[in-house]
N, C-alpha and C positions, 0 to 999 in steps of 0.2 A: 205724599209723593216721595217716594226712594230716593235719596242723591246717589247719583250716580256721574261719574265721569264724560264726556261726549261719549269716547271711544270703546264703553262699557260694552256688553251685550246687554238687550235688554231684563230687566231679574225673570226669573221661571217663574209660574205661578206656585203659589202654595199650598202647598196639597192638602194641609190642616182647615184650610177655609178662612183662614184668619185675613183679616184689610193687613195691605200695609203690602203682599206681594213677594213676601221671603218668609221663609221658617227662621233664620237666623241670618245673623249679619256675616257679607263677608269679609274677607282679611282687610281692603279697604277701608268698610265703615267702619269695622269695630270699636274704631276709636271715639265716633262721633257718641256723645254723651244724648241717653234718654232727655224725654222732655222735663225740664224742672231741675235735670243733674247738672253736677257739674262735668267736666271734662275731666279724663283719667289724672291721678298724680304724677302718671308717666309720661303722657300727650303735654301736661303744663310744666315738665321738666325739662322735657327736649326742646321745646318750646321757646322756656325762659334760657336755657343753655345756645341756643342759637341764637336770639336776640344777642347774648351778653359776646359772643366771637365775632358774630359778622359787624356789631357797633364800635367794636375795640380796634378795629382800622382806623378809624377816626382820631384814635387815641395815643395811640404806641409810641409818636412823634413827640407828645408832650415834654415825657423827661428826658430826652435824648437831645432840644435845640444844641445845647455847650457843644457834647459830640459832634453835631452835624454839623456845625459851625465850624468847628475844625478841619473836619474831614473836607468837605466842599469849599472850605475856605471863603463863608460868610457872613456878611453882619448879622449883628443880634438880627437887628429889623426885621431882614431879610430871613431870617431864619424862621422869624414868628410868621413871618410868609405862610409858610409851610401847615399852618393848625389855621388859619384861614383860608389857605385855598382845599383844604381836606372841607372844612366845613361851609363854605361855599356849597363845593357840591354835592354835599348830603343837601344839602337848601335846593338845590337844584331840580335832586334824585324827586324830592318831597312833593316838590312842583307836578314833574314831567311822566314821573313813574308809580308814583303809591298808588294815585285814584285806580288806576289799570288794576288796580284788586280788587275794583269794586265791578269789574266790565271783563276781565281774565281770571280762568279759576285759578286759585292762590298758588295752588304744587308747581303746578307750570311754571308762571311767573316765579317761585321761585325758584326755582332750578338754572333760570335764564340766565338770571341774576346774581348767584353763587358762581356759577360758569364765567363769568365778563370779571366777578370779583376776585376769582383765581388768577385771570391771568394781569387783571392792573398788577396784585401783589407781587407777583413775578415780576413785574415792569419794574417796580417799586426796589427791587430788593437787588435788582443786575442795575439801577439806573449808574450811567456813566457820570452825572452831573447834576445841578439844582432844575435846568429846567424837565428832562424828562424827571425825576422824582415829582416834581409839581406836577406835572402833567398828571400821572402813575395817582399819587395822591387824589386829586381831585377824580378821576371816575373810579378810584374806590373807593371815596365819601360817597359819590352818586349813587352805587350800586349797593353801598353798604343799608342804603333804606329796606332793605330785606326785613331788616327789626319793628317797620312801623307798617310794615304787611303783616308783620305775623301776630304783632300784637291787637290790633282788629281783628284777626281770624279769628283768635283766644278770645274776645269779646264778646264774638256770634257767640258760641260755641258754651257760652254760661247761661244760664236763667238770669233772668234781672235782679235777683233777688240776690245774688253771686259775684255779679259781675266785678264789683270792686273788688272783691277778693281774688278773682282770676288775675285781673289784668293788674294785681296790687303784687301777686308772685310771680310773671311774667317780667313786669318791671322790676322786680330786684334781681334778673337774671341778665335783663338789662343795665340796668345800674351796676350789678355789681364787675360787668366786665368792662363797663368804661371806667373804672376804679381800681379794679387788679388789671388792666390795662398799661397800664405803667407801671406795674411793680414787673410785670412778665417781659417788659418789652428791656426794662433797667438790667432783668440780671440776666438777660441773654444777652445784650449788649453789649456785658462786662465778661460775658464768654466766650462768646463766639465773633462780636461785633454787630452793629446795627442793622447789617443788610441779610443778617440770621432771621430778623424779628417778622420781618416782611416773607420769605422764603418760607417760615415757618406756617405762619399765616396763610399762606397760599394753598398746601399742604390741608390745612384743618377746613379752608373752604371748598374745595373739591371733595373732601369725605360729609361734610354738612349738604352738600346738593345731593349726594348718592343718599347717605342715612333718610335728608326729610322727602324727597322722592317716593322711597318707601313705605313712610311711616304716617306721611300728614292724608286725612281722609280727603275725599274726593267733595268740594260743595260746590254746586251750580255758581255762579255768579249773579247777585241780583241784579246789577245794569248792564242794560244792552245799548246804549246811547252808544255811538260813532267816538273815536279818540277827541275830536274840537271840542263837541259839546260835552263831553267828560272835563274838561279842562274849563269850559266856561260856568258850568255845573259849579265847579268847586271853588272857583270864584264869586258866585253867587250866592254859595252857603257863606264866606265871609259879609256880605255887603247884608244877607238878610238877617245873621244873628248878631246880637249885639253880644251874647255871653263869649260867642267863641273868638270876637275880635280883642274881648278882654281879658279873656285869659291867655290869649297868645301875646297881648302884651306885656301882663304879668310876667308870666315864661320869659319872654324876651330879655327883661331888665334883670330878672335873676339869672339867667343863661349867662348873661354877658359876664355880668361878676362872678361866676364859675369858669367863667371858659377864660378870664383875665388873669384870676390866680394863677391855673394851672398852668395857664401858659408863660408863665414868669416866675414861679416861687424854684423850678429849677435852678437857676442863677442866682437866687438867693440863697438854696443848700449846700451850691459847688462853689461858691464866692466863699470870702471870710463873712463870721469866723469861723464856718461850718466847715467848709471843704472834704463833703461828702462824696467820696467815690460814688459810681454809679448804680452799687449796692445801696451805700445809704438811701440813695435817692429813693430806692426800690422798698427802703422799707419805711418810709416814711409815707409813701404811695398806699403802702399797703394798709399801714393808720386808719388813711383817710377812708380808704375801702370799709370801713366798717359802719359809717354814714346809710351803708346800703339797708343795713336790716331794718331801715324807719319805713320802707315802701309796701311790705304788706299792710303793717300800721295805720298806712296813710290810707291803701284800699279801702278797711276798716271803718275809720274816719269817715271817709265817704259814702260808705254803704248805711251809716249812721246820719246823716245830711249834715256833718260837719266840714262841710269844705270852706264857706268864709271864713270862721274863726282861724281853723286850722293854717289855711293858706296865709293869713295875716301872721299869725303865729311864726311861720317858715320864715315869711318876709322879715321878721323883728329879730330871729335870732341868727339870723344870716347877715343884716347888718353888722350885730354886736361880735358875730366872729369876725369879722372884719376887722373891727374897731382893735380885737386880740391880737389877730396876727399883724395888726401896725403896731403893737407893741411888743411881738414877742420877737422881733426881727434878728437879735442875739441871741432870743431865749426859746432853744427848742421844746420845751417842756409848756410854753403857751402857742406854738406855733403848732404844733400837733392839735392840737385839740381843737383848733380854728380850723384846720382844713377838715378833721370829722364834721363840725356841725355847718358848716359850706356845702359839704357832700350832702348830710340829712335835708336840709333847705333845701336843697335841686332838687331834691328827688321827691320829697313833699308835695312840694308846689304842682311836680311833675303830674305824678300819680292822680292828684284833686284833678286835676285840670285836663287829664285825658278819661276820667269817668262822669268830668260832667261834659264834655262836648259829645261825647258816645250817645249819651241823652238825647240827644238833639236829630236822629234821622238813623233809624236802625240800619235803613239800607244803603246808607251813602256812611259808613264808619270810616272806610278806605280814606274817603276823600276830606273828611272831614277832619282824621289823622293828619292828610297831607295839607290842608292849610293851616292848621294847627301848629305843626311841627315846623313847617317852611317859614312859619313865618317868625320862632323865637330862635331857630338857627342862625337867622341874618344876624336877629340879636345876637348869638355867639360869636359867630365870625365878628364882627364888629366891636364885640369886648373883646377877644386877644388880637387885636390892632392895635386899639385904642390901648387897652393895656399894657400892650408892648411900647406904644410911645409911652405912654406915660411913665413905665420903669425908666424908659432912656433917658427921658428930661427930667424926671423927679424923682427917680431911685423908689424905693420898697413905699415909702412912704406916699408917695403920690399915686403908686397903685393902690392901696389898702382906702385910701381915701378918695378915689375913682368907686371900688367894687361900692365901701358904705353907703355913696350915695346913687351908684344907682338903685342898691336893695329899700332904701330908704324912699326914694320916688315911687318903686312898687306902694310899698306900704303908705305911702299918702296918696295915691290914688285909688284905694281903696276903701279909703276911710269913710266914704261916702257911702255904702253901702253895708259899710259895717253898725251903721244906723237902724235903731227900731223900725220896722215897717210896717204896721198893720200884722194879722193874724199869722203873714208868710213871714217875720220879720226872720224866726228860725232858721229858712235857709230862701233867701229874697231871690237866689235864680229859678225857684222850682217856675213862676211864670214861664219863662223864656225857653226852659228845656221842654216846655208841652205844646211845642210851636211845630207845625204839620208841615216840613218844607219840601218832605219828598212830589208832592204836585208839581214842584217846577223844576228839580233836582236833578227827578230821572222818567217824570213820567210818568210814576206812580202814586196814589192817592192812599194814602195807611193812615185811619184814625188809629189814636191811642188812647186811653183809661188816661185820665190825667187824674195826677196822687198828689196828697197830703203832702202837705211840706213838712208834717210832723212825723217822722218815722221811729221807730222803738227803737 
């Protein structure tokens, strides 16, 4: 069957006699990869490139709190406000908007969605005060889920045998623009000022709706379920897997001690005895940006059935940087190195944990993203809170020793399955990912080949 757009004509016949209904693809498809390929180097460029702009709204806020604080004239607290209510409502966006890409064809949705996020930006970057910037912030966190639509599209759109390594270069175009996110948003700010960063922004999301308009191919939608039962749909994928409740917890406790650093080690590179202009901050941001290259790796890993070990792995050395940057608090030369391997652990953990929940119901990825994600965002938000009190009451050291131990409760809650298990002990969820949930999901009934938990 042809993809084709609703509003297509239907294809000509083909004159050659060949099935399939076209001699050649047009401008449209071309992009859609043969059966078995992968998707173009170009298609998973623009791809990973738009993931990495539209998620860097969420971000730009980080190294700027000092300045904003100034500027608006308010508390730390209140400033860390600011990375919690952005991430709020990406948690929100997660909830109310991702599934819709499993029930709206993707181009559409996003274009909607780039359009609403141009003009928060604008809101964002004229705002007169802390409440409209809050405001501004929070529905362009919501609408910034644009990245966790398109990273399921790049998921269809691989062979199985692929798939990690698609969505493993997707995610570092993701990752890397939550990373150079604050190096881009530190040295406009130190040129222009802060409300450059946002303006700028706005700018690059209105050419990202026209460019993937264009370029992203046309694919049906596989559910047709009503907006309620989309929504109840993807609550029920949480209540019926156990893998994907536990790796959103995972996520969660790591998320939180990612999003707790970042949202405080500012204050500790503009404080003594660093007193890093908003340059330095930018390039110390940009350090950490290089945590990113571990997320094709990690696809790798996966596509290899090493997600336990590995994900434990993230969890152990994301504690131990922790443990660094409580020590390197005077010493930039240990505190650099703790926020790279903070960054590789996010992303690690990341990458494992969105190619085994894809496992789980081919035609509900949308939704299965959006409870995924929704629910280690809260975890985020909830570390730069918490984080932020805790700098306030315990300075550097009560945060560093906050992030250790939530990375630390990951990793003990996993220890249990890091246990020999009979023949699957290799990789002990392959059970759980061969679970058939689309029956109650969306309606539809899709056996699958259930595989070896041994893979080459």
């Amino acid at each position: 069957m042809p993809l084709t757009h609703r509003s297509d004509p239907p294809d000509p016949p083909d004159p050659s006699g060949r099935p399939g209904g076209r001699p050649s693809a047009g401008p449209r498809d071309r992009a859609v990869p043969a059966a078995g390929q992968a998707p173009s180097g170009r298609l998973v460029l623009l791809l990973a490139t738009a993931c990495g702009l539209t998620v860097a709204n969420l971000y730009y806020a980080q190294p700027l709190l000092a300045v904003l604080r100034q500027s608006l004239h308010i508390s730390e607290l209140t400033a860390g406000t600011l990375i919690t209510v952005g991430q709020a409502g990406y948690a929100a966006g997660m909830i109310l908007l991702v599934p819709l890409g499993d029930r709206v064809e993707n181009r559409r949705l996003t274009t909607i969605l780039l359009a609403v996020a141009t003009a928060a930006c604008v809101a964002a970057g004229t705002a007169p005060g802390f409440g409209v910037l809050a405001g501004a912030l929070l529905v362009a966190g919501a609408v910034s889920v644009v990245a966790q639509i398109l990273v399921p599209f790049a998921a269809g759109l691989a062979p199985d045998h692929l798939r990690g390594r698609v969505v493993g270069r997707v995610m570092s175009g993701l990752l890397t623009g939550i990373l150079l996110s604050r190096t881009l948003s530190s040295l406009i700010t130190d040129a222009a000022g802060w409300r450059a960063v946002y303006l700028l922004s706005a700018g690059l999301m209105a050419v990202l709706a026209v460019t993937l308009r264009g370029a992203l191919p046309s694919r049906p939608p596989p559910a047709t379920l009503p907006y309620g039962r989309l929504l109840r749909s993807t609550a029920g994928l949480l209540r019926r897997h156990g893998v994907l409740r536990r790796r959103a917890l995972y996520q969660s406790l790591m998320f939180g001690g990612f999003s707790a650093f970042w949202t405080t080690v500012s204050y500790v590179l503009t404080g003594p005895p660093f007193h890093y202009s908003q340059i330095g901050v930018a390039l110390f941001a940009l350090a950490g940006a290089g945590g990113a290259a571990v997320a094709p790796l990690a696809g790798h890993w996966a596509d290899h059935g090493l997600t336990r070990p590995m994900t434990a792995a993230a969890f152990a050395t994301g504690a131990l940087a922790f443990v660094l940057a409580g020590l390197g608090r005077h010493e930039i030369l240990l505190l650099a190195p703790a926020a790279v391997l903070i960054d590789m652990a996010v992303q690690t953990s990341l990458v494992l944990g969105q190619h085994t929940v894809y496992q789980l119901a081919p035609t509900a990825r949308a939704r299965l993203n959006s409870a995924y994600i929704a629910v280690f965002f809260v975890g985020g938000a909830l570390g730069s809170q918490l984080g932020s009190v805790a700098y306030h009451l315990g300075g550097w050291d009560a945060l560093t020793g906050f992030g250790a131990g939530l990375l630390a409760l990951g990793l003990l809650l996993q220890a249990p399955a890091l246990l020999p298990r009979g023949k699957h002990a290799e990789n002990p969820e392959n059970a759980e990912n061969t679970e058939d949930p689309e029956n109650t999901a969306d309606g539809v009934s899709a056996r699958r080949p259930r595989r070896d938990a041994r893979r080459p």
